[in-house]
C-alpha positions as CSV (number, residue, x, y, z in Angstrom):
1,X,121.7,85.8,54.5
2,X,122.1,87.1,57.8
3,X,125.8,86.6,59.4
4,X,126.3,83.7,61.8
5,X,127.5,85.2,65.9
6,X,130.4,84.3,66.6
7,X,130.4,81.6,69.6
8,X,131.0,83.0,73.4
9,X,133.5,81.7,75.2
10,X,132.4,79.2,77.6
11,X,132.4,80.4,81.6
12,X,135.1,78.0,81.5
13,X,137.1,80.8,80.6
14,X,136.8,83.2,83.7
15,X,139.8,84.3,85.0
16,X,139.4,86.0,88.3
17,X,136.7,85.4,91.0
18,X,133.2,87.3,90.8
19,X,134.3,89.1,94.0
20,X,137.2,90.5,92.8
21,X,135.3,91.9,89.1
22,X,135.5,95.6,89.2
23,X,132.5,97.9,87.4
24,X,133.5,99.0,83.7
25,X,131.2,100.7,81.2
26,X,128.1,98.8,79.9
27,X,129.6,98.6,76.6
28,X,133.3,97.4,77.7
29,X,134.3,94.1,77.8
30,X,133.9,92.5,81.1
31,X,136.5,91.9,82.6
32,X,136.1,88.4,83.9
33,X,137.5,87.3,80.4
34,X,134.2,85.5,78.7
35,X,134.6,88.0,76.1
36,X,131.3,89.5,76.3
37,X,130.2,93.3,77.2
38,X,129.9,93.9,80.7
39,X,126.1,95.1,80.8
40,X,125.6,91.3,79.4
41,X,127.6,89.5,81.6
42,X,128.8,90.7,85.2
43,X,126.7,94.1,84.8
44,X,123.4,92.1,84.7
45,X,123.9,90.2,87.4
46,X,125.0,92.7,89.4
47,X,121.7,95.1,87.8
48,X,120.1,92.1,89.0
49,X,121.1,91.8,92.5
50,X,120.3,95.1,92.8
51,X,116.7,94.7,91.5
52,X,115.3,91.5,92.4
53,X,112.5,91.6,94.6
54,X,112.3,90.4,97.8
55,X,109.0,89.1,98.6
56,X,109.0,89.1,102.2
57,X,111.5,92.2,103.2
58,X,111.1,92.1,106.8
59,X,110.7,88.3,107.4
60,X,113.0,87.6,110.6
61,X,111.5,90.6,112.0
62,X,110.3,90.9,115.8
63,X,106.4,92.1,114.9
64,X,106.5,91.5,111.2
65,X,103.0,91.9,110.4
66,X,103.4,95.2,112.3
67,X,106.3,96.4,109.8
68,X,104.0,95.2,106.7
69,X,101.0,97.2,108.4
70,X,103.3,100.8,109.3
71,X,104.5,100.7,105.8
72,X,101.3,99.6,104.3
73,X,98.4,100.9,106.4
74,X,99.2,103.3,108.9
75,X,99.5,107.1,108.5
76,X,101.1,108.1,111.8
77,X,103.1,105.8,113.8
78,X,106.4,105.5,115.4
79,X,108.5,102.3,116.7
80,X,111.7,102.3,118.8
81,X,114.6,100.3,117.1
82,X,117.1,98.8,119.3
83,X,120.5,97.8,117.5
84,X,122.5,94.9,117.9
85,X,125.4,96.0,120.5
86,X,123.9,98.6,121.1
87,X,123.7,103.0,119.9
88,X,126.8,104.9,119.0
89,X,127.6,107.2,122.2
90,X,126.2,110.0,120.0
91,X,123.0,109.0,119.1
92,X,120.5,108.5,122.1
93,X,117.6,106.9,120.3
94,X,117.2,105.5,116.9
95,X,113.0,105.6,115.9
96,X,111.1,104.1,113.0
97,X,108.6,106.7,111.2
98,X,105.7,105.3,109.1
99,X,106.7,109.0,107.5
100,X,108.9,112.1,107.8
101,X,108.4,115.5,106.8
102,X,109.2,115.9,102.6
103,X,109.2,112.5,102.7
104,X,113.1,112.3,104.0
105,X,114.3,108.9,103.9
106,X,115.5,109.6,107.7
107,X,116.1,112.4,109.8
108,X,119.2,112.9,112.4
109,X,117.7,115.4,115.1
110,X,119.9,118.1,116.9
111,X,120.5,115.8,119.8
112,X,121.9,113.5,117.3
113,X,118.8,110.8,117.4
114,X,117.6,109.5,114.2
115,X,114.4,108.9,112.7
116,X,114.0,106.3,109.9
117,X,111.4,106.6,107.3
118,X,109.4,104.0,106.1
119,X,106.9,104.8,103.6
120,X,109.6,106.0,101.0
121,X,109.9,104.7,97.7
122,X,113.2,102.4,97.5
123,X,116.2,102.3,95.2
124,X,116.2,98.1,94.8
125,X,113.8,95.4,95.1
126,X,114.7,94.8,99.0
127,X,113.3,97.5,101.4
128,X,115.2,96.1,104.2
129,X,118.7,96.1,102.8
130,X,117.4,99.8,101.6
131,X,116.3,101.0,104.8
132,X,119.5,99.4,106.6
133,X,121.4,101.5,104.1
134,X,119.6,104.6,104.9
135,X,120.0,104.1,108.9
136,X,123.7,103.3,108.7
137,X,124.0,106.7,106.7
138,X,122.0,108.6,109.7
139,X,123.8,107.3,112.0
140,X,126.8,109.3,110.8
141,X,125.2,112.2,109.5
142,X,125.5,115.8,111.0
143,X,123.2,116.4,113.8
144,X,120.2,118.5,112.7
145,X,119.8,117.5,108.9
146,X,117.8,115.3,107.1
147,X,119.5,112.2,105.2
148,X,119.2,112.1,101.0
149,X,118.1,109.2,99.5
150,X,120.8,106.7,97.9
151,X,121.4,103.3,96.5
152,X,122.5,100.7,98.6
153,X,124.9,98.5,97.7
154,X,124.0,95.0,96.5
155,X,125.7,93.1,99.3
156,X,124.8,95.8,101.9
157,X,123.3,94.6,105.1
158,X,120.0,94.2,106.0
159,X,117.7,95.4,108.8
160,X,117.7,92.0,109.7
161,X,121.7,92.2,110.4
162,X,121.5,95.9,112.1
163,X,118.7,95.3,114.7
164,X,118.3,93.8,117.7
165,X,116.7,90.4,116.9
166,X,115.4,89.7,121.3
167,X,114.1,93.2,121.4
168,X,110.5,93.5,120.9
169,X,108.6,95.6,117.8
170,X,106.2,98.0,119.7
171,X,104.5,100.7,117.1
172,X,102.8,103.4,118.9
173,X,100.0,104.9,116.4
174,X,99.5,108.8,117.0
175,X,96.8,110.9,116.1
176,X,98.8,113.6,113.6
177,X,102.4,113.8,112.8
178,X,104.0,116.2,116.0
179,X,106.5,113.4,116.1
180,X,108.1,115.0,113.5
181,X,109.2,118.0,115.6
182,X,110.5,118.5,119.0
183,X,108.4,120.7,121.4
184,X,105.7,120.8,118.4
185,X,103.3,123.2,120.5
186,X,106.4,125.6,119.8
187,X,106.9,125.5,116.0
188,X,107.1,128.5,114.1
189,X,103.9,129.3,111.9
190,X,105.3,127.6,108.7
191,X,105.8,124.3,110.3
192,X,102.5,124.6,112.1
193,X,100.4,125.1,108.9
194,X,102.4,121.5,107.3
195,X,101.9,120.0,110.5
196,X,97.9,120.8,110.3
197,X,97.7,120.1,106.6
198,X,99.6,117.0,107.4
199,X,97.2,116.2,110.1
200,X,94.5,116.5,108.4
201,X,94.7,114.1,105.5
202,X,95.6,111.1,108.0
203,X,93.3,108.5,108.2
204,X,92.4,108.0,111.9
205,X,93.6,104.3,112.6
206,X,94.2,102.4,115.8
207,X,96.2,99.6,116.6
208,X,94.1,96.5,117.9
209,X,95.7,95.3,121.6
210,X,97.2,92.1,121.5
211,X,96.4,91.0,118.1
212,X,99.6,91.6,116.4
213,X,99.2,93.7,112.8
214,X,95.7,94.1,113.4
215,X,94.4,98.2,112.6
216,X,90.9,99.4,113.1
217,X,90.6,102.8,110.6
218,X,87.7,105.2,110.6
219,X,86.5,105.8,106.5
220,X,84.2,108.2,105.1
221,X,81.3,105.8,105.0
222,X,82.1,102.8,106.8
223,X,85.3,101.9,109.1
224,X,87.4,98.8,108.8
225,X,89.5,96.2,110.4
226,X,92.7,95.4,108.6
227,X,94.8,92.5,109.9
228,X,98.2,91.3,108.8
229,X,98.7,88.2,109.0
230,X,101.8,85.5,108.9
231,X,99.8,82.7,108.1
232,X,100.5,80.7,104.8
233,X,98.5,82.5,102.1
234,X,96.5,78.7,101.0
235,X,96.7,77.6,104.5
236,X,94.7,80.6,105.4
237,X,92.7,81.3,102.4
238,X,91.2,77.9,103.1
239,X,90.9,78.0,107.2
240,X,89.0,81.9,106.0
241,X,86.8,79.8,103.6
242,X,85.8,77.8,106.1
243,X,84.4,80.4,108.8
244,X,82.9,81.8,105.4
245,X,80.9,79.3,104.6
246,X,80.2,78.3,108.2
247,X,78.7,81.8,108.4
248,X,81.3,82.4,111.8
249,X,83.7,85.2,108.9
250,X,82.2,88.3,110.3
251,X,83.1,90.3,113.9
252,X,79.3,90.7,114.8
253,X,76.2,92.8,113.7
254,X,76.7,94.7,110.8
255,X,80.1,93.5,110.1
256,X,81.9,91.6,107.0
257,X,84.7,89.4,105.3
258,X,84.6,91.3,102.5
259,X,88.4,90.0,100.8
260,X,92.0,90.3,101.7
261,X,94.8,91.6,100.1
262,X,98.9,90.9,99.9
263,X,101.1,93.1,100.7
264,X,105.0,92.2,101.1
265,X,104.5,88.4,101.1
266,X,101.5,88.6,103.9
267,X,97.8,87.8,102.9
268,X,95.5,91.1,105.0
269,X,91.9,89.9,105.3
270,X,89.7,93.1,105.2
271,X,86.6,93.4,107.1
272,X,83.7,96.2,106.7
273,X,82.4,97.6,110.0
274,X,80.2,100.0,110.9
275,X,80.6,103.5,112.0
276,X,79.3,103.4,115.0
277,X,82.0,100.7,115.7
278,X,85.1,102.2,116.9
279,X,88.7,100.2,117.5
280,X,87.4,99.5,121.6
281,X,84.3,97.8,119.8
282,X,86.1,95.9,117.5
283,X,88.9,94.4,119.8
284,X,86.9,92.0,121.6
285,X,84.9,90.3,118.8
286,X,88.5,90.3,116.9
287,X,90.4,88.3,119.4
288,X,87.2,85.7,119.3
289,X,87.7,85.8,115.3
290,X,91.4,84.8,115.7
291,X,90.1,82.0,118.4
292,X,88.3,80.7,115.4
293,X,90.2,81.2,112.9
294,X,93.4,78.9,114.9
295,X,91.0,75.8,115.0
296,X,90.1,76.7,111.7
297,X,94.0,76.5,110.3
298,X,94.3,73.1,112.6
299,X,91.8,71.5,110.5
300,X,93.5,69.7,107.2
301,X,90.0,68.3,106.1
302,X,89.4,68.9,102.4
303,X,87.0,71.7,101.7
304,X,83.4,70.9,101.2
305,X,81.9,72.2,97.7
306,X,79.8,75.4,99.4
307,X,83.8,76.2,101.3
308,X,85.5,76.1,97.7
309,X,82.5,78.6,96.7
310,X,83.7,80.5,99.7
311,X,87.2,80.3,98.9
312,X,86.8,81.2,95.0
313,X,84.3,84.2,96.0
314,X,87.6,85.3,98.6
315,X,90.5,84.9,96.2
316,X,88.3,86.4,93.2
317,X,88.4,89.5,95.9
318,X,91.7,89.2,96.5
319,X,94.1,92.2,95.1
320,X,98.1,92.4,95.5
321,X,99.4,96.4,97.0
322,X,103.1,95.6,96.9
């Protein structure tokens, strides 16, 4: 006959404030007083907080279809990143990097600006309070060396708290990665060969003018229009149904809806082009897509049966990167 547990103590029983609990061995008794382990009480909701994903990291965001789309989508691109009061006298310029060179989390040059990676695996289910955690740590680093990854605290701040919230999100998408290094037509013959390996496996993309998150990229067969959008995924899963069905999905001759995908809480409809239709091509018949697509998410008429064809055939074509 197995043995009966003994009952836990009731919460009722905490003695000090959950701000106030300090870290103790997994297998010690927490020290909150409920009697139980501290990996089973305090320790898992602190695990927790650590790990708990944040669906939308970069909601709040000036341009954030255009953070979803660098960290996502873009091989080589840069942003500038104003702070909120201001740069420490030391540091001239503080830049977002869709990647750095041995995939550094950030970089502090030897003038002392910083470069912030952002496709870099993360320590905690919230890229932002990661990335925050990274920038405050270049920002203090030695001039002229790279900044090691870490674990940010679970009540860290966010980029949301660290960036200026008026200034606007401006990615400039470049050809290869010379960003990485000052006066790059000067590097010594190692750093030329990574930059040229480097350079070769990017994708050439473009970012479409005036359409926020959208990126034309050229592919081995066919190129594509990418767009990240901040729409409400069934709000525009339905409104994309529509133009489906209406046969008004596609950017011209040759060109298709062919599904969309999520990526950080943001639904990215996909089209096929062809390649003979570079990102100049595209940009015109895009901004009369998204002209269609607004009346399209004004309507709140229910879908007809051939638009719930439309909208299965989309979401059954529908895939989720992150």
């Amino acid at each position: 006959m197995a043995k009966k547990r003994r009952p836990q103590p009731r919460a009722a029983a905490v003695q000090i404030k959950d701000a106030e609990v300090p870290v103790v061995g997994a297998r010690e008794p927490c020290p909150c007083g409920s009697g139980r382990r501290y990996k089973a009480c305090h320790g898992r909701e602190a695990a927790h907080a650590v790990t708990e994903l944040v669906r939308r990291p970069f909601e709040g965001l000036p341009g954030e279809c255009d953070w979803v789309a660098l960290r996502e989508l873009v091989p080589a691109a840069t942003a500038e990143l104003p702070l909120k009061g201001g740069l420490p006298e030391d540091v001239p310029s503080v830049t977002l990097a869709t990647v750095l060179p041995m995939a550094w989390p950030a970089l502090r040059r030897d003038n002392g600006a910083v470069l912030l990676g952002l496709q870099n695996d993360t320590s905690s289910g919230d890229i932002s309070r990661d990335l925050a955690d990274t920038l405050q740590r270049a920002l203090t680093t030695e001039p002229g060396h790279p900044v090691a990854a870490g674990r940010a605290p679970a009540d860290g701040p966010r980029l949301q708290d660290l960036l200026d919230p008026d200034a606007p999100f401006e990615p400039t998408v470049h050809t290869g990665f010379e960003f990485w290094v000052e006066n790059a037509e000067n590097a010594t013959a190692d750093v030329a060969a990574s930059l040229e390996r480097a350079n070769a496996a990017a994708i050439p993309t473009a970012r479409i003018p005036g359409l926020e998150g959208a990126y034309w990229c050229e592919a081995p067969e066919k190129n594509h229009l990418r767009w990240v959008t901040a729409h409400p995924e069934e709000q525009l899963l339905d409104a994309l149904a529509r133009l489906h069905a209406a046969g008004t999905s596609s950017l011209g001759e040759g060109t298709r809806l062919v599904g969309s995908f999520r990526a950080h809480g943001l639904v990215v409809p996909v089209w096929d082009l062809p390649s003979s239709m570079g990102a100049d091509e595209v940009t015109a018949p895009a901004a009369a897509f998204g002209e269609r697509l607004a009346k399209a998410l004004a309507s709140d008429a229910p879908l007809t049966a051939e638009e719930r064809r439309a909208r299965g055939g989309l979401t059954n074509r529908q895939i989720t990167l992150s």
